[in-house]
N, C-alpha and C positions, 0 to 999 in steps of 0.2 A: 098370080102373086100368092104365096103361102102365108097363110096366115098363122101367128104364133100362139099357145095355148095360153090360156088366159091365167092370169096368176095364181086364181087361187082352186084353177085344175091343175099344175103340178104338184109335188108330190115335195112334201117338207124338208125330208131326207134325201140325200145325195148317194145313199148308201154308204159310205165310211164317216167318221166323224172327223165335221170341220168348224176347224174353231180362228173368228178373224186374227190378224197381226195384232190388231189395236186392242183386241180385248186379251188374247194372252201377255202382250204387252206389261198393259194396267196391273192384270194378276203379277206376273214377276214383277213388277216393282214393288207391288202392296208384300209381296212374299219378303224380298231384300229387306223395306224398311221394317216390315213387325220384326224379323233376325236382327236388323240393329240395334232394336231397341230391347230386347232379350238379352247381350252378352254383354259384360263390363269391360272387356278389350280387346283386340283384336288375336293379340301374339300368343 
C-alpha cells in the first residue's frame, strides 16, 4: 500500500495560479455591484 504525503509535505503552489470558482465568483459579483452603484443609467 502506498502511502500518501502528508499534507503539510506538499508543496503550496501547484506551479500556475489557481484561483477557486466560488471565490472568483464572489469577486465578479462584488466587482458588478460596486459598477452599479457608480453609473446613474444604464443607456
Amino acid at each position: 500500500m502506498k502511502l500518501l504525503p502528508n499534507v503539510l509535505d506538499r508543496p503550496l503552489s501547484k506551479g500556475k495560479q489557481e484561483v477557486s470558482l466560488s471565490a472568483f465568483s464572489f469577486l465578479f459579483s462584488e466587482l458588478v455591484q460596486y459598477s452599479q452603484t457608480q453609473v446613474d443609467n444604464i443607456a
